[in-house]
N, C-alpha and C positions, 0 to 999 in steps of 0.2 A: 504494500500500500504506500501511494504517495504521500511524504510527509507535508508539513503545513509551512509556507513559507514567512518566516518572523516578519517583522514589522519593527524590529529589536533598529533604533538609529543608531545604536554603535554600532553594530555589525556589518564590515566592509563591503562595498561593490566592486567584484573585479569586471574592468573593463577591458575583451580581448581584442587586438587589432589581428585585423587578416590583410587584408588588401585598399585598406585605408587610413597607410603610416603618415600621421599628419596630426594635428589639436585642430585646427583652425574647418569650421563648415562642418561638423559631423557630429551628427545627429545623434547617434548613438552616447558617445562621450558627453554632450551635455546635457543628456538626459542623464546619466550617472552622475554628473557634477551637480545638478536640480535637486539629487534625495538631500544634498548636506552632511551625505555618509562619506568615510575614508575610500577614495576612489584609488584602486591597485590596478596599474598596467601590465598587461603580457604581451607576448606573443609566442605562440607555438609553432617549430616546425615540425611538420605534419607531412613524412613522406609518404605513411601509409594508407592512405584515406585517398588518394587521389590515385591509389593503382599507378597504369603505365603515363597517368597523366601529371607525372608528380613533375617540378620546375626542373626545365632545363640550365644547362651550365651559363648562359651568358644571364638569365633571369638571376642564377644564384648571384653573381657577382653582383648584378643592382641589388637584390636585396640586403648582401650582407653591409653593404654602404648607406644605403636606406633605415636600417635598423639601428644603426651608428648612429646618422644623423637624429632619427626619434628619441632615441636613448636619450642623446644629449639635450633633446627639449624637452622632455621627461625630468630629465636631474634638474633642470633649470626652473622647473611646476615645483620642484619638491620631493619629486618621487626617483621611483625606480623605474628600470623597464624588465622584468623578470621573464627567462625564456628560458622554453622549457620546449622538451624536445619527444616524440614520438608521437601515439595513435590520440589527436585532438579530445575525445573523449573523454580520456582516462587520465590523462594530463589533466585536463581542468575540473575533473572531477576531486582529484586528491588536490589541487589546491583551493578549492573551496572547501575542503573537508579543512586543512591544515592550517588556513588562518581562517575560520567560521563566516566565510561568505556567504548569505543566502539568496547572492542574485548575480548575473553574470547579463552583461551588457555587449551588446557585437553588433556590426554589420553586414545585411546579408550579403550572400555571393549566389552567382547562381547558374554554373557549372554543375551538372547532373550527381556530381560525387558531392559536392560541397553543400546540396542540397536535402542529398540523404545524409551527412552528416549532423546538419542541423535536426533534422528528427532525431536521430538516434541519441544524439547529446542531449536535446529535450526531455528523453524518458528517463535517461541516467542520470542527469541531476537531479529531474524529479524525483525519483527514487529516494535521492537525498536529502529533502526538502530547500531544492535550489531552482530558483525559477532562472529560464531564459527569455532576455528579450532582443529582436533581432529590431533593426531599424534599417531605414534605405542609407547608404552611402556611395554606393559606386557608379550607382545609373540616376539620371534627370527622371524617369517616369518608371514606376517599377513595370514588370512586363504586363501584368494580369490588368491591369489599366487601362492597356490602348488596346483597341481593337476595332474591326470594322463595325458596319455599321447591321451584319447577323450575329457581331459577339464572336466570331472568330479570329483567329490570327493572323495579324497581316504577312502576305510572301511577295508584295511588291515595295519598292522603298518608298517612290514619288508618293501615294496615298498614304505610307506611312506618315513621314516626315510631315506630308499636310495633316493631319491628325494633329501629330503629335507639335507642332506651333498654334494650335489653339490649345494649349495644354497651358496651364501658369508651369513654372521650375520654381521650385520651391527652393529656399535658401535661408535658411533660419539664420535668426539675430546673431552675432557672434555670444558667448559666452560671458558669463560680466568678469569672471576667474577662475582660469584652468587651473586647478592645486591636485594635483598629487598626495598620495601618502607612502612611506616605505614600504615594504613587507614585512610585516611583524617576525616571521619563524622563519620564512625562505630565503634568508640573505645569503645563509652560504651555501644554498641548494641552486640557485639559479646557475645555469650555464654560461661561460664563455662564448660569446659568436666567435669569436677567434678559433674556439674547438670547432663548429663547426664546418672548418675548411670551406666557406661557402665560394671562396676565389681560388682559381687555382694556384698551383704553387711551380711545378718544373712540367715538361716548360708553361712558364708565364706568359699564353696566347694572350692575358687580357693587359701588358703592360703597359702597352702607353693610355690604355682608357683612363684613367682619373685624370688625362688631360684631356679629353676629349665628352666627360659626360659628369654630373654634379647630381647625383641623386638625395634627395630630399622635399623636404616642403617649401626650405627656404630659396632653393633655388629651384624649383617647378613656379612658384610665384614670380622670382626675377625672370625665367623664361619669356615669362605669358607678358608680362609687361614689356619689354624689348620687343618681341613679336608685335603685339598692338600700336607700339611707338613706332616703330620702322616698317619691317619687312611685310606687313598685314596689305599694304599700297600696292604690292605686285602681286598678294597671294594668286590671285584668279588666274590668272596665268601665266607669273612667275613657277608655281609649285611643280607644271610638268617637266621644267627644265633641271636636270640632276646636278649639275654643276652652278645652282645660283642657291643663294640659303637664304628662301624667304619663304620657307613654310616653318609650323612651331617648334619642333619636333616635342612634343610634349607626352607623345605616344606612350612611352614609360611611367612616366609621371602618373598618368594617367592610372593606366595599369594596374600600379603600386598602390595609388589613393594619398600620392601625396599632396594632388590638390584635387579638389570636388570638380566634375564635370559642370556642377551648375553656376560654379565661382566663374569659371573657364565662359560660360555662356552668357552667363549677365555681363561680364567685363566686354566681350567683345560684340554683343548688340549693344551696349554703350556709347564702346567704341564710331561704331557705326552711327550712335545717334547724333550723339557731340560733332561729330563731321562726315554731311551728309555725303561727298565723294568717296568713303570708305564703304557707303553702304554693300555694293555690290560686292567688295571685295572679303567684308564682314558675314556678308550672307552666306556667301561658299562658303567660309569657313565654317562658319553654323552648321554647315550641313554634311560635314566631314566626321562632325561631333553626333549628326543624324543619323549618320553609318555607323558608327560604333554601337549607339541605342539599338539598330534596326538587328546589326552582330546578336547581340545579348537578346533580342527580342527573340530571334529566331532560335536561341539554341536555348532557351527557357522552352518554349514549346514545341520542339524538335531535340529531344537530348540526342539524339541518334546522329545532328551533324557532323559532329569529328569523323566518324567513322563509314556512314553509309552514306549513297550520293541521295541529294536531296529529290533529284527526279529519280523514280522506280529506274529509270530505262536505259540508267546508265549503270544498272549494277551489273551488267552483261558487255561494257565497254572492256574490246582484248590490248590492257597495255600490256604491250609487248616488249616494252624497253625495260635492259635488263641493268645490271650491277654496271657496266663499264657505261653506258650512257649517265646512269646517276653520280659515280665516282664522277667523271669527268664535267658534269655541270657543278658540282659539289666543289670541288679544285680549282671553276673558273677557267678550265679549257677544252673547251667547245670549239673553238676557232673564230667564234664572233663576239666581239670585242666590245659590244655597251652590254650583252651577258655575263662576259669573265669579268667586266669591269664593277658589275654589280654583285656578282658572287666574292667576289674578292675583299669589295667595300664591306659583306656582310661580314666575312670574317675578320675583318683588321678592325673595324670598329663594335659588331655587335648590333648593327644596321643598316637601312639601304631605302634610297630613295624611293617613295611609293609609287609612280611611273616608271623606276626599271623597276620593280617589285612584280609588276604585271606582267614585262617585259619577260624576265625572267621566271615566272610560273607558266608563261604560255608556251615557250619555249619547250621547258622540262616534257608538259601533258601532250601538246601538238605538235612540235617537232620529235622528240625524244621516244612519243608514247610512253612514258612513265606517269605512273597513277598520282595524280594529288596529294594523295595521304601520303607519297614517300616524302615529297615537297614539304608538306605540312609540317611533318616529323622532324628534316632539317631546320626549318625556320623556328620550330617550333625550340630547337636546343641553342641555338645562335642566337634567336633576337635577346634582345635586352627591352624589347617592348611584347617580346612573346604573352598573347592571349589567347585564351583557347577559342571563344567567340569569335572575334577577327580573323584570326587563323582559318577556322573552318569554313567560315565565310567568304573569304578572300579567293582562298583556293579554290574553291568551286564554284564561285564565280566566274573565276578565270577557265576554268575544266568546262563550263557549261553544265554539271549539274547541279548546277546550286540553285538557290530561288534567286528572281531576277535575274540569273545569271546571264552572262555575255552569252551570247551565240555561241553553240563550237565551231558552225560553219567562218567565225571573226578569229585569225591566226594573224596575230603580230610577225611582219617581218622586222626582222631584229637590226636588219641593214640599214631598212629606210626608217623605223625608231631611230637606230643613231642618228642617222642626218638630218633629221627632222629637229629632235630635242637634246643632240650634243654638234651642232653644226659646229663649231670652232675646235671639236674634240676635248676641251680642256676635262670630263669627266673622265672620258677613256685614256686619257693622258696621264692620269693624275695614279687612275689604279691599273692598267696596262702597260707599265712604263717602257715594254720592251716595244712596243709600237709607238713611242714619242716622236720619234722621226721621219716616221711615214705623214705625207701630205696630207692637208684634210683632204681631199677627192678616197685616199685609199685609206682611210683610215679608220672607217668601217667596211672596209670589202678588199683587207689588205691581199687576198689570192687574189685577185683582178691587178694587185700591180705589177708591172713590165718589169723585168729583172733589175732591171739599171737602176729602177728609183728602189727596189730592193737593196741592191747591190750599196747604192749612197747612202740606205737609212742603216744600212750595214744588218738588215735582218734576213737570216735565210729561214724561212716557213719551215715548215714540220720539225724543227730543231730548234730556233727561238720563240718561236709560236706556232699553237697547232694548227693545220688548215683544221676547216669546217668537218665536223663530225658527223655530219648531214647534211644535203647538198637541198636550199628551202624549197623548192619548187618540187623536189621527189617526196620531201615531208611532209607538206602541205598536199599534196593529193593524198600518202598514206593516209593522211589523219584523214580527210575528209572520206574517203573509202572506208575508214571504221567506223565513222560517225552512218555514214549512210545503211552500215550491214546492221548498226545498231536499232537504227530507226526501221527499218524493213521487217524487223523480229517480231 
């Protein structure tokens, strides 16, 4: 039998962060700061509960810098940041036992695993006489919210996003004072993040990222604000060009919860109001923030996206590409160069421009014929903005079975991408560097150049760079030849 939950105002609330390392905008925490009770911060890592979807390697290195930076504005409230390591459950069950919590505070997540975790945790504190309470913090609209106009789920974006802008975003008052309490008995039980290896150590692939990426609250806010000051003027179509930085990148941030979507959304329809030449450039961005909602919307009521194609009729698509096609776009040598130039970016930084993003998934499924979900699984250990939502999303989009998805019959050619959106080459220059001296004319089609300008850029093909691993015109009718046996079944 469930026990009765006190009403005792000593007895502490522990407040758990998941994916909403931040004080500032969330909901959850100042409803815990509201009882008046000693408010105890954790966080738990939880490899077990997420199965094969547990965080990949570039996620761990944001998080273990994320967690740092909380830490330290934790210590600066007053308190601790206490972390504590294995199956979510049982972890916060023994520390509501151990300092007499009878209320545990969190924001929801709502990934298929994270969501059966929230029941199961429910019944087991219960047991305890420990009540949970879940609040929205990661999404502007929870998903059970929006819906069409029979109450079902939306599978197109445009009618979403119209929905969902007559919607208010709610963004509660700040707090009047975040304070913290220590942990009364757990001081020398809490864990080291430094035990938890969460960066790697030899070799050190992620060495020069702490110059290239600042994870926290306080700099996810300095982001968004430089973003709205400058770069926000070109966004509309500055963002397709991979070599100009005038999109947020705030992707991570986001991700992590170091700063609220709806913060992110009020600042820059603001932005847009105060000066009305921004509007239009305010609006797309709005609606970039619409795609992520529409992400989370769809895989709330589709838990099935990571794994199965969203149209029945592509679970009979023959990818035929095997280990060496995927090695080889993994490594960045395919032999076309705004592809390696973007695979390469993923791995030196832990990122990659969302126009090659596309680039390169279209690539992998319609040129390669390699399935999606191998793509997934890659980006899914490399990003440092890795989400499961977007992820599934993204990818099958691009594959054409996703909802809304692109056409399959719509295949990027990756040659005329480069010339199109790196005309001057400086992106494929920057992470291709053995093609620097080839011409722009050849400089996405360097097998089309005549030995001589080979010969002066001093590269000789299959040896300092691979010719083409597919010839686009033979891949592009394969792909369409499997698209078509698929549709015919």
């Amino acid at each position: 039998m469930a026990g009765r939950v006190s009403s005792d105002s000593s007895r502490p609330v522990i407040y758990w962060f998941r994916q909403d390392l931040r004080l500032r905008d969330l909901r959850g925490l100042n409803a815990a700061m509201a009882t008046g009770r000693p408010v105890l911060a954790c966080y738990i890592l939880d490899d077990e509960s997420p199965g094969e979807w547990q965080m990949g390697a570039a996620s761990r290195w944001w998080l273990h810098h994320s967690l740092a930076a909380l830490s330290r504005d934790i210590e600066k409230a007053g308190g601790q940041l206490y972390l504590g390591r294995g199956r979510a459950t049982a972890v916060l069950a023994g520390m509501a036992s151990s300092c007499g919590a009878d209320l545990v505070c969190c924001s929801r997540q709502y990934e298929p695993w994270a969501r059966q975790l929230e029941v199961d945790l429910h019944a087991a504190l219960e047991q305890q006489g420990v009540e949970l309470k879940r609040y929205s913090g990661s999404l502007m609209w929870e998903p059970e919210t929006v819906s069409t106009q029979g109450g079902t789920p939306f599978k197109v974006f445009t009618p979403f996003w119209r929905r969902c802008r007559d919607l208010p975003v709610a963004l509660d008052p700040p707090a009047k004072r975040v304070r913290f309490s220590r942990w009364p008995q757990l001081n020398e039980q809490t864990e080291s993040l430094g035990d938890w290896a969460l960066c790697p150590e030899k070799p050190n692939w992620a060495e020069s990222w702490s110059a290239l990426w600042q994870p926290g609250e306080r700099h996810a806010h300095a982001k968004l604000e430089r973003f709205l000051a400058e770069a926000v003027a070109e966004y509309d179509t500055g963002r397709n060009y991979p070599s100009r930085s005038v999109t947020s990148r705030l992707s991570a941030h986001l991700h992590f919860g170091e700063i609220a979507p709806a913060r992110v959304f009020h600042a820059a329809r603001e932005a847009g109001q105060v000066n009305p030449a921004l509007q239009g450039e305010t609006d797309k961005f709005l609606s970039e923030l619409g795609w992520r909602e529409f992400s989370h919307h769809l895989l709330f009521h589709f838990p099935t996206l990571p794994e199965e194609a969203f149209k029945s009729d592509f679970a009979a698509f023959p990818w035929v590409g095997g280990a060496r096609e995927l090695q080889a776009w993994q490594q960045g040598r395919t032999g076309y160069p705004i592809v390696d130039a973007g695979m390469r970016e993923l791995w030196q930084t832990g990122y990659m421009h969302n126009r090659v993003r596309m680039v390169v998934a279209s690539f992998l499924c319609k040129h390669l014929l390699v399935s999606w979900r191998a793509g997934q699984r890659w980006f899914w250990d490399t990003l440092v903005d890795a989400d499961l939502a977007n992820n599934a999303c993204g990818w099958q989009w691009v594959a054409g079975s996703g909802a809304d998805a692109s056409p399959y019959f719509r295949i990027f050619n990756p040659t005329t991408q480069g010339e199109k959106f790196d005309k001057q080459g400086d992106y494929v220059r920057r992470w291709v560097p053995e093609l620097a001296s080839l011409p722009d004319r050849y400089l996405h089609q360097p097998w089309n150049a005549p030995a001589q300008v080979l010969q002066e850029a001093g590269i000789e093909l299959a040896t300092d760079y691979p010719l083409p691993i597919v010839d686009h015109r033979d891949a592009r009718e394969a792909a369409l030849a499997a698209y078509a046996d698929v549709r015919a079944r």
